[in-house]
C-alpha positions as a Markdown table, in Angstrom:
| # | Residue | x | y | z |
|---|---|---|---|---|
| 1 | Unk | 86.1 | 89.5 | 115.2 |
| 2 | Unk | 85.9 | 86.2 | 114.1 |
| 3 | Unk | 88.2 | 84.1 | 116.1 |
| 4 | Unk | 87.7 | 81.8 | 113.2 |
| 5 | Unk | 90.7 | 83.8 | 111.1 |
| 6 | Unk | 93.3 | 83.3 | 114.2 |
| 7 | Unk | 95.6 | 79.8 | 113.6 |
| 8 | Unk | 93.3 | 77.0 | 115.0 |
| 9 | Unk | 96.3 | 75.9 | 117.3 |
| 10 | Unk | 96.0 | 79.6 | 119.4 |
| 11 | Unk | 93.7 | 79.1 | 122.5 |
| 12 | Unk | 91.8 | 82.5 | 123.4 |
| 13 | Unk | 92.5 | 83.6 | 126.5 |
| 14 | Unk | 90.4 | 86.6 | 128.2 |
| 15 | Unk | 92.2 | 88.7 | 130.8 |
| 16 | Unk | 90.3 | 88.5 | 134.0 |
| 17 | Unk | 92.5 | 91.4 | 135.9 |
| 18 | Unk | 91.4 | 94.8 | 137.1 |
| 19 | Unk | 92.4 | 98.3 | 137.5 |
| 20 | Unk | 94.3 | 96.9 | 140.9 |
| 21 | Unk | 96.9 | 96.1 | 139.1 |
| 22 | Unk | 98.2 | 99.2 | 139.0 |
| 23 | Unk | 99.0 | 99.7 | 142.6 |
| 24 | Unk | 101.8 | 96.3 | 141.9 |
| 25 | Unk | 105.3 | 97.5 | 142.9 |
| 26 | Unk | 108.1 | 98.9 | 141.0 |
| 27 | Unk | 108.3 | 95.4 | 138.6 |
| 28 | Unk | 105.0 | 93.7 | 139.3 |
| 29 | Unk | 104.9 | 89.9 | 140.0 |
| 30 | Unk | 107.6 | 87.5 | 138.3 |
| 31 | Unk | 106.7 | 87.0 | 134.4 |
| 32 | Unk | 104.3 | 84.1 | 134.3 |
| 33 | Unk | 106.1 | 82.3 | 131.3 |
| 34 | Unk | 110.1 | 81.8 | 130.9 |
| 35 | Unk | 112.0 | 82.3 | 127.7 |
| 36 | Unk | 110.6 | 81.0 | 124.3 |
| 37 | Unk | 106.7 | 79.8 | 125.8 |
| 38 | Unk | 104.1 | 81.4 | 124.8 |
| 39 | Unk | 103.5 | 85.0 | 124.3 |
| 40 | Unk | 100.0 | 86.2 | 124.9 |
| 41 | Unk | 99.5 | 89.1 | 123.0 |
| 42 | Unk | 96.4 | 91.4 | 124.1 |
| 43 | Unk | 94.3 | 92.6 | 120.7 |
| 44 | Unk | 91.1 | 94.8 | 121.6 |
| 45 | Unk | 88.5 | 94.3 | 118.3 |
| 46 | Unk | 86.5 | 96.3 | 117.0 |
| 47 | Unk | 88.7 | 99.2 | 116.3 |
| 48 | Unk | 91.8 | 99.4 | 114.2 |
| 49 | Unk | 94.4 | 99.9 | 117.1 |
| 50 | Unk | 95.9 | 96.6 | 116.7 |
| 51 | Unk | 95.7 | 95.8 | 113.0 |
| 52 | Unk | 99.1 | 94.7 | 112.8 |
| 53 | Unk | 99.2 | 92.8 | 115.5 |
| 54 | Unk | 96.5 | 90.3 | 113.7 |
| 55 | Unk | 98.6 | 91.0 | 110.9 |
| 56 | Unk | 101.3 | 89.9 | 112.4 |
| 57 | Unk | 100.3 | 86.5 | 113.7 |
| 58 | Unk | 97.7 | 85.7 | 110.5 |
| 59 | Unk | 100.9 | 86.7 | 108.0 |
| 60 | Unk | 103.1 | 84.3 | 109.4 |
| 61 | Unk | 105.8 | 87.2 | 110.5 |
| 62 | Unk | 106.1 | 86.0 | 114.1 |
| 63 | Unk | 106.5 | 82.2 | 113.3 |
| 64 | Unk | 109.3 | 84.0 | 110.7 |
| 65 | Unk | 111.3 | 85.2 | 113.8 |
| 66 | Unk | 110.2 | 82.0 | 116.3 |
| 67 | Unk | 107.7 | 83.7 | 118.6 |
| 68 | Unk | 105.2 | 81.6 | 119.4 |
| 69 | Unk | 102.0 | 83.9 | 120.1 |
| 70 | Unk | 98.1 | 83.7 | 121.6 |
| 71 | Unk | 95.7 | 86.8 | 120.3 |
| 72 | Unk | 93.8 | 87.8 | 123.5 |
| 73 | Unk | 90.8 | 90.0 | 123.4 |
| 74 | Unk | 90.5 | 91.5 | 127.0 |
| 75 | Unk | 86.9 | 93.2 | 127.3 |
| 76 | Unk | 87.6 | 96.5 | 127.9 |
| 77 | Unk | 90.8 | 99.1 | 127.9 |
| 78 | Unk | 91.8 | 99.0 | 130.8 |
| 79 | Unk | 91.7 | 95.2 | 131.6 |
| 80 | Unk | 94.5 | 95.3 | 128.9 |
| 81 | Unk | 96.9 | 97.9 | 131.3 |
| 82 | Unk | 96.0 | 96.0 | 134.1 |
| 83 | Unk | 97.0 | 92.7 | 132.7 |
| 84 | Unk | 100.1 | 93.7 | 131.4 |
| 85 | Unk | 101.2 | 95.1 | 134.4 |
| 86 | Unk | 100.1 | 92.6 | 136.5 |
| 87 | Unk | 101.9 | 89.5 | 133.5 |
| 88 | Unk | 98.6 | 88.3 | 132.7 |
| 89 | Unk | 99.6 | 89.3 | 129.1 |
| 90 | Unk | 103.1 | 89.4 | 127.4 |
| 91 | Unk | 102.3 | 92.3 | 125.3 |
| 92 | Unk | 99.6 | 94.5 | 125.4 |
| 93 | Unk | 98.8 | 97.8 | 123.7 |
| 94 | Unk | 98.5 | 100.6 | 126.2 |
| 95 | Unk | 97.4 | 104.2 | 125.7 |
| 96 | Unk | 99.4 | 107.1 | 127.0 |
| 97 | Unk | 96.1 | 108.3 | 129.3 |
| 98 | Unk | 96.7 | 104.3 | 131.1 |
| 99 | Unk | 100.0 | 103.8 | 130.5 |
| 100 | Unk | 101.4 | 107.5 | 131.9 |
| 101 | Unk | 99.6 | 107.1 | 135.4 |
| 102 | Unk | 100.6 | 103.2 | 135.8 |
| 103 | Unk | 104.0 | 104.3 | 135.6 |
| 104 | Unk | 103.4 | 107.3 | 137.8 |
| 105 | Unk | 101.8 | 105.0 | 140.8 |
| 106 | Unk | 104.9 | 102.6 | 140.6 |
| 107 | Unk | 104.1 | 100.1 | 137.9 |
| 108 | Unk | 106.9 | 99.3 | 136.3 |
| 109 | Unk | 106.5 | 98.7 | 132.5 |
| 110 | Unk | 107.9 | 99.9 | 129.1 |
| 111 | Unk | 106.7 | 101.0 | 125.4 |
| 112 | Unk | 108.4 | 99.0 | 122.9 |
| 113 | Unk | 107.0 | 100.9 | 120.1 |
| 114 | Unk | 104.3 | 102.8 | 118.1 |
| 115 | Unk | 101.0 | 101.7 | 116.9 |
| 116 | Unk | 99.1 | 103.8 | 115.1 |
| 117 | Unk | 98.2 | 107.7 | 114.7 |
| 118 | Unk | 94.9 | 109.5 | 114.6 |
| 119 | Unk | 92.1 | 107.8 | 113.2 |
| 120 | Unk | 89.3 | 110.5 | 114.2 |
| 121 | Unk | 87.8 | 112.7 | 111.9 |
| 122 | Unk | 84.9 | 115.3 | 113.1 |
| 123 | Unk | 81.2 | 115.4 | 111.2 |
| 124 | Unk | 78.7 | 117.3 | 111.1 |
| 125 | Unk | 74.7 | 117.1 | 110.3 |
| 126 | Unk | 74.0 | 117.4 | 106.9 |
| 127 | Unk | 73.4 | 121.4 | 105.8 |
| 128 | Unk | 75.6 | 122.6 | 108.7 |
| 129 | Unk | 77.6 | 125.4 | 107.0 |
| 130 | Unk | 81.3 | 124.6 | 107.8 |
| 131 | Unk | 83.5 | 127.8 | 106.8 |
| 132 | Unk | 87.2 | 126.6 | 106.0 |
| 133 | Unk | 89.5 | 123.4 | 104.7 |
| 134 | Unk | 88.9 | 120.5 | 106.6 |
| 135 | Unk | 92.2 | 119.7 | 106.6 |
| 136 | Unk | 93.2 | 122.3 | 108.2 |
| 137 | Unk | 91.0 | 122.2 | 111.5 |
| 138 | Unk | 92.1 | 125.8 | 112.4 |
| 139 | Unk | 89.8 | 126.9 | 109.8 |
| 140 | Unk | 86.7 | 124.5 | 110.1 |
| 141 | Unk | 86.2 | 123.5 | 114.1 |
| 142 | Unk | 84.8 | 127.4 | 114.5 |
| 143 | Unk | 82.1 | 126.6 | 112.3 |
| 144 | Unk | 80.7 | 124.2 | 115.1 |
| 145 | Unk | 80.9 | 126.4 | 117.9 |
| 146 | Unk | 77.5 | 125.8 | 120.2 |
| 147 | Unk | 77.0 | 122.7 | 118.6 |
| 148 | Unk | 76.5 | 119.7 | 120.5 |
| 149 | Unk | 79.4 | 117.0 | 119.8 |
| 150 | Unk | 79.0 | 113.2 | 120.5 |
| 151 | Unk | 81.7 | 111.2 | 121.9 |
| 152 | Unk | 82.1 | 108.0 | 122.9 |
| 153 | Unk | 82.5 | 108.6 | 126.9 |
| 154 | Unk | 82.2 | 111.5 | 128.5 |
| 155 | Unk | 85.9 | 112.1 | 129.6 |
| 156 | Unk | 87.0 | 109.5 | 127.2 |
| 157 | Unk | 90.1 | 110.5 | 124.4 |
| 158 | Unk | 87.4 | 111.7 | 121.8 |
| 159 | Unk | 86.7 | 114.9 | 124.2 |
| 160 | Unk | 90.0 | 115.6 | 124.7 |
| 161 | Unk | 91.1 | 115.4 | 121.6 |
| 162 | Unk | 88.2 | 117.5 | 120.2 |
| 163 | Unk | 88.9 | 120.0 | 122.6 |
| 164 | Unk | 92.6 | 120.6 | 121.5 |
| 165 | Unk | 91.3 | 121.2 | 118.2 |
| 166 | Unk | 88.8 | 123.3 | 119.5 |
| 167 | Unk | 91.1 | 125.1 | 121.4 |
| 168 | Unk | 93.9 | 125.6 | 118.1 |
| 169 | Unk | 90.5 | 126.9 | 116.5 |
| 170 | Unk | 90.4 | 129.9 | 119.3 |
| 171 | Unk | 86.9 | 128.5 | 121.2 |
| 172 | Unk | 86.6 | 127.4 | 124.9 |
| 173 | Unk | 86.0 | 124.1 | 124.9 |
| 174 | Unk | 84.2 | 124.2 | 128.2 |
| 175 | Unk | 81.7 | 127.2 | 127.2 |
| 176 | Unk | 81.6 | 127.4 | 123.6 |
| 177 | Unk | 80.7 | 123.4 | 122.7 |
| 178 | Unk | 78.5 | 121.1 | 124.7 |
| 179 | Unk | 79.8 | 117.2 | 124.7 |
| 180 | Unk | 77.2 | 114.4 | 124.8 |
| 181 | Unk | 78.4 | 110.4 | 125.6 |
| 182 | Unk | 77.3 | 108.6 | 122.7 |
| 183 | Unk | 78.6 | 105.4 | 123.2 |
| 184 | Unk | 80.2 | 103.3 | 120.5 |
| 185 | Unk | 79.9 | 103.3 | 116.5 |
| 186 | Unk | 76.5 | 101.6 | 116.1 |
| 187 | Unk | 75.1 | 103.8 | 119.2 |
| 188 | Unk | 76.5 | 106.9 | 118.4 |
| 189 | Unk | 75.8 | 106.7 | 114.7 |
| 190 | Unk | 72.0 | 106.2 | 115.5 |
| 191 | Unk | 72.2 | 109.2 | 117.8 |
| 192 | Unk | 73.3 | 110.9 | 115.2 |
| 193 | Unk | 71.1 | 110.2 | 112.5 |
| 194 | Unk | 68.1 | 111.0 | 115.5 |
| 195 | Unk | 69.7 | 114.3 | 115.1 |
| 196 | Unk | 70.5 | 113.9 | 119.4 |
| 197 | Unk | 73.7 | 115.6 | 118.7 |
| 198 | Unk | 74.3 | 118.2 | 115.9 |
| 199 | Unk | 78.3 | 117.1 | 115.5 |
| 200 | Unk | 79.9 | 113.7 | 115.9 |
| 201 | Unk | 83.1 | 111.9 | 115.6 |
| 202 | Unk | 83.7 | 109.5 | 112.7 |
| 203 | Unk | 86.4 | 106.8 | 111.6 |
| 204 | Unk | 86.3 | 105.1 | 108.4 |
| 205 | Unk | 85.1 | 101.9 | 109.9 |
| 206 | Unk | 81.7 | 103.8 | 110.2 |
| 207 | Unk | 81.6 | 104.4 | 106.5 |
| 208 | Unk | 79.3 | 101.3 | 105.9 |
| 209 | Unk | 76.8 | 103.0 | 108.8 |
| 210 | Unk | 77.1 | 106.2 | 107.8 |
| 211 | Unk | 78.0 | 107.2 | 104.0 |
| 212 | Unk | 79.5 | 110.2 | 103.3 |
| 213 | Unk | 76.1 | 111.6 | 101.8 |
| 214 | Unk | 74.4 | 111.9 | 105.1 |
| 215 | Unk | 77.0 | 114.2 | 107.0 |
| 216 | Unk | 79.4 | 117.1 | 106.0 |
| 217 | Unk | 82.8 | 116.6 | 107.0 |
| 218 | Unk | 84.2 | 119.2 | 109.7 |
| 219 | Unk | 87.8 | 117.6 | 109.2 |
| 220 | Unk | 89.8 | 115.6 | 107.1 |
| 221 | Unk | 93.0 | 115.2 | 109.0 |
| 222 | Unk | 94.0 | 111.0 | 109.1 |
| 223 | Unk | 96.9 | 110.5 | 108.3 |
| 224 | Unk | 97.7 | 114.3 | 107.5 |
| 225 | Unk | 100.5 | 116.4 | 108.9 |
| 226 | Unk | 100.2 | 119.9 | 110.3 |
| 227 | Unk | 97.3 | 119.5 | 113.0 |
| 228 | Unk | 96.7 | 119.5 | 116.4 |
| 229 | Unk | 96.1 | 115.5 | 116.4 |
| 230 | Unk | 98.7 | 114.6 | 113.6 |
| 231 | Unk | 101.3 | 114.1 | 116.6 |
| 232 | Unk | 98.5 | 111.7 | 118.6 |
| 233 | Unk | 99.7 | 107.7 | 119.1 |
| 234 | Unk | 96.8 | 105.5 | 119.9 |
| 235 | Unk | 98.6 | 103.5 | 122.1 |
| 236 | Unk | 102.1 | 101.9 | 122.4 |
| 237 | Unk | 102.8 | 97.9 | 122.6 |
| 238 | Unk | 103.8 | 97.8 | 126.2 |
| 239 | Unk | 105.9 | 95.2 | 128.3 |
| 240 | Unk | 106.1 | 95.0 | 132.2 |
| 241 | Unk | 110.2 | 95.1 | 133.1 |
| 242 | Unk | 110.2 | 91.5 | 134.3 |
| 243 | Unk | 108.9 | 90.2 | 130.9 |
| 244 | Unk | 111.3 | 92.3 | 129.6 |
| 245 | Unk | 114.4 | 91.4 | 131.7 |
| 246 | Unk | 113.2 | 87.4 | 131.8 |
| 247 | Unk | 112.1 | 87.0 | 128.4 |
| 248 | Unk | 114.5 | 89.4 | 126.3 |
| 249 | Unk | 114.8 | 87.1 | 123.5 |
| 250 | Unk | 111.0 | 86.7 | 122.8 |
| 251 | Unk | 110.9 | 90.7 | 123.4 |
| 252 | Unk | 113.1 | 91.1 | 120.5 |
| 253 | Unk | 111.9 | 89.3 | 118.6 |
| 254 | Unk | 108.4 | 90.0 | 119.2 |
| 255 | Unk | 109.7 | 93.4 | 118.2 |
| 256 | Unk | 111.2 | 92.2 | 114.4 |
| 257 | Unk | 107.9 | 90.6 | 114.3 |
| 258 | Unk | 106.3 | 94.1 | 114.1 |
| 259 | Unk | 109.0 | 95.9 | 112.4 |
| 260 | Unk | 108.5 | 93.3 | 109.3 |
| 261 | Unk | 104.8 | 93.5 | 109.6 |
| 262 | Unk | 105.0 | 97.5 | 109.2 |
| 263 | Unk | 107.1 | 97.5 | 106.0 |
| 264 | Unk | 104.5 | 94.6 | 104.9 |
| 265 | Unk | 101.6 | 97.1 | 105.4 |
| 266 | Unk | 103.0 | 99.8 | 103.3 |
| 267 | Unk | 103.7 | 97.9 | 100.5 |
| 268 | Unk | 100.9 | 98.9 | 98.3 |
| 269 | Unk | 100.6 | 95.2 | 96.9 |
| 270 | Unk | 99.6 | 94.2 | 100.2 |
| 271 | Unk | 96.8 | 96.4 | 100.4 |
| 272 | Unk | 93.7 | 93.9 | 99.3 |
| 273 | Unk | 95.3 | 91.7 | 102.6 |
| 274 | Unk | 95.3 | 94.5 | 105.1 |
| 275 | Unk | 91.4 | 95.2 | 104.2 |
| 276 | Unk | 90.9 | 91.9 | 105.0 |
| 277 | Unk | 92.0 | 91.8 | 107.9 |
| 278 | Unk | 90.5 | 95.4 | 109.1 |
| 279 | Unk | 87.8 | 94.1 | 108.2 |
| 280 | Unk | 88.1 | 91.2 | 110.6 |
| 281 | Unk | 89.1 | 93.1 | 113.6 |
| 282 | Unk | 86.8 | 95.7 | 113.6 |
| 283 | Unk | 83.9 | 93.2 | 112.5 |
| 284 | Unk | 82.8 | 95.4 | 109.1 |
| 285 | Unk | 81.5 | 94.2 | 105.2 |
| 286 | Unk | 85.3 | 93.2 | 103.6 |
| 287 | Unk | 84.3 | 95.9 | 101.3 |
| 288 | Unk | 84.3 | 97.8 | 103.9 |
| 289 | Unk | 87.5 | 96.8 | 105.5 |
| 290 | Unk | 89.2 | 97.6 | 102.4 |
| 291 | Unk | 88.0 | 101.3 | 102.4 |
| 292 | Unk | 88.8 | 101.6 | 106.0 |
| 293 | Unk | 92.4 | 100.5 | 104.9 |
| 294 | Unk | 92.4 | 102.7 | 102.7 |
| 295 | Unk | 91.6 | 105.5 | 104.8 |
| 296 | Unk | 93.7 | 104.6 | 107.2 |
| 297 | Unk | 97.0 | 103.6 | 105.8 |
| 298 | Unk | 99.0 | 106.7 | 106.2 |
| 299 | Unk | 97.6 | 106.8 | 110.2 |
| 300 | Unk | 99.9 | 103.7 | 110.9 |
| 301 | Unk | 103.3 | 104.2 | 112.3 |
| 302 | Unk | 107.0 | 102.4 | 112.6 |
| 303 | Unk | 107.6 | 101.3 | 115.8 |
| 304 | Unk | 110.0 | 104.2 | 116.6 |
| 305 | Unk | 109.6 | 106.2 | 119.4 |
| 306 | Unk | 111.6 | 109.4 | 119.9 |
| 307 | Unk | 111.8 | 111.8 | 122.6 |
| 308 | Unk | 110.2 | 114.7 | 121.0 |
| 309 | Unk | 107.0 | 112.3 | 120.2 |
| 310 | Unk | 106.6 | 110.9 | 123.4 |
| 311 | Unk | 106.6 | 114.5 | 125.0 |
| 312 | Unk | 104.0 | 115.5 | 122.2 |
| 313 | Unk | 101.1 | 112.8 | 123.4 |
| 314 | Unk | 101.3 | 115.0 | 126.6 |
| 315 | Unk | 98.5 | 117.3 | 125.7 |
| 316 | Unk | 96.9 | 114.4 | 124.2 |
| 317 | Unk | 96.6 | 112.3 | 127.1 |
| 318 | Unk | 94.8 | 114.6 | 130.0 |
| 319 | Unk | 93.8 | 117.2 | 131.0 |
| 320 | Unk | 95.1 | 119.3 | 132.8 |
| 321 | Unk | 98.5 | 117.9 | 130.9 |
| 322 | Unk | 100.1 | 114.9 | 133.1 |
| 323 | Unk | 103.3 | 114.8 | 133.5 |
| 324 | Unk | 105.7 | 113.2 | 131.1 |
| 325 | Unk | 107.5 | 109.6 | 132.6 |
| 326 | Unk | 111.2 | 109.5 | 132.1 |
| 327 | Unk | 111.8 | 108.4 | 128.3 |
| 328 | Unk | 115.0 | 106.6 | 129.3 |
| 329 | Unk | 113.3 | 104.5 | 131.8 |
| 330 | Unk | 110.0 | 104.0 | 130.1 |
| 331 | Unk | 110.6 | 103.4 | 126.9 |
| 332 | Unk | 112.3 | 100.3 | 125.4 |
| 333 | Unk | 115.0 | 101.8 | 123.4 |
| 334 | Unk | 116.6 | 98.2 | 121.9 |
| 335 | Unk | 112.8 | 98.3 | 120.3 |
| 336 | Unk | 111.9 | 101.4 | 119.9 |
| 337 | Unk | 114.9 | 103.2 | 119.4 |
| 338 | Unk | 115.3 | 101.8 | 115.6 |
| 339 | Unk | 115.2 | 99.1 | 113.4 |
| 340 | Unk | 116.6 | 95.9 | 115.6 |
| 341 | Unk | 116.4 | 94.0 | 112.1 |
């Protein structure tokens, strides 16, 4: 990203914490900033996750409600989990495969809300015979059974979530696919134009890479209902319980922040403005950025979370399934129970 785009009075601030920090206690250490300082706000770049944080803070919606933020790229995933529940960051967005276990070992911290949906679509090499509508995975992912799949990690949310669909689709995903790490867009897309894997998953932000002539699409599913990812969340903004209990103003309104910032995205008029700025966080052409919005749109959420939804990212988060943290006690409802506006 270029930290150019951020407000030139917002200092950068890396988070230095590790995995540790999720053996802290019940609440963690005390909040490192009282009421109405600054709120450092964790944004991974290079994927669309946290679009609307940047939005957000470049739009002017959280000088609107009087929160006074820092954008803070932490390095990797899980530096961001630690570092919330450790205080290092105000806000951070958390995934339900981090946030579930934190919770689960004794870290005390809280979703305020939803981010955004599934962003993955599955690809294939071009002339592989795909039987079915991709957008109705049931029908296609059968077509790719023996094939070798990249993913990001081995382990990693890709495999996972490729598996459920897999499994929807009747095949074994232990015996009837075969997943290969690939790394990250620019590595995994030259694996798969080496032909080192025969299927691969894609995002629109790897259109510019990778055009829609050189694959055949095995799904179609962002942003579509009726699918075994169109209940995923990529990740909830998440609080530690002292920040919340010491800082409940700035929480709330941290929160109005976002709920503006949603609205803001889905008016169509503001589409040229969101494609700018996807194109700044995930570091693509502005061309590009304003495809990938366009992709995308529909995958963003409100920041409502209800129970039924947070039960849903169960099979989503692990496997074998994890169990499910307490939605009372895990979920901040003032936030994320409806519009606070």
């Amino acid at each position: 990203m270029n930290t150019q785009s951020f407000r030139t009075s917002k200092t950068m601030f890396i988070a230095a914490t590790t995995v540790a920090a999720f053996t802290l206690g019940a609440c963690g250490s005390d909040a490192a900033s009282a009421e109405g300082s600054v709120m450092r706000i964790g944004v991974t770049q290079g994927v669309p996750t946290d679009l609307l944080t940047v939005v957000a803070e470049n739009e002017g919606f959280f000088d609107k409600h009087g929160v006074n933020v820092e954008l803070n790229p932490p390095a990797l995933t899980n530096a961001v989990a630690a570092a919330v529940i450790s205080n290092d960051l105000t806000v951070g967005s958390m995934v339900p495969a981090m946030l579930w276990p934190a919770i689960e070992k004794g870290a005390c911290v809280k979703a305020l809300g939803s981010l955004v949906g599934n962003t993955m679509d599955v690809i294939a090499q071009p002339g592989t015979e795909i039987a079915g509508d991709p957008t109705d995975p049931d029908t296609t992912m059968a077509s790719i059974k023996g094939k070798t799949i990249g993913v990001t990690a081995r382990g990693a949310g890709m495999e996972l979530w490729i598996s459920q669909m897999a499994q929807e689709a009747g095949m074994d995903p232990a015996k009837d696919i075969t997943f290969v790490g690939v790394g990250a867009p620019a590595t995994a897309i030259a694996a798969f134009k080496a032909k080192q894997v025969d299927v691969l998953y894609y995002g629109p932000t790897m259109a510019s890479q990778l055009s829609e002539s050189e694959f055949v699409r095995v799904t179609d599913i962002i942003g579509k209902p009726g699918n075994a990812l169109s209940g995923l969340n990529h990740g909830y903004p998440t609080a530690s319980c002292s920040t919340i209990a010491e800082r409940p103003n700035d929480v709330m309104n941290y929160c109005k922040a976002m709920w503006d910032t949603y609205d803001f995205s889905q008016d169509p008029q503001n589409a040229a403005v969101m494609g700018k700025w996807m194109a700044e966080l995930t570091g693509v052409a502005p061309e590009a950025g304003t495809a990938a919005w366009e992709a995308l749109k529909d995958a963003y959420l409100p920041m409502t979370i209800t129970k039924e939804s947070w039960k849903e990212q169960a099979p989503l988060a692990g496997s074998p399934a994890p169990t499910v943290p307490d939605f009372a006690s895990s979920v901040y409802e003032p936030c994320a129970g409806g519009d606070p506006r």
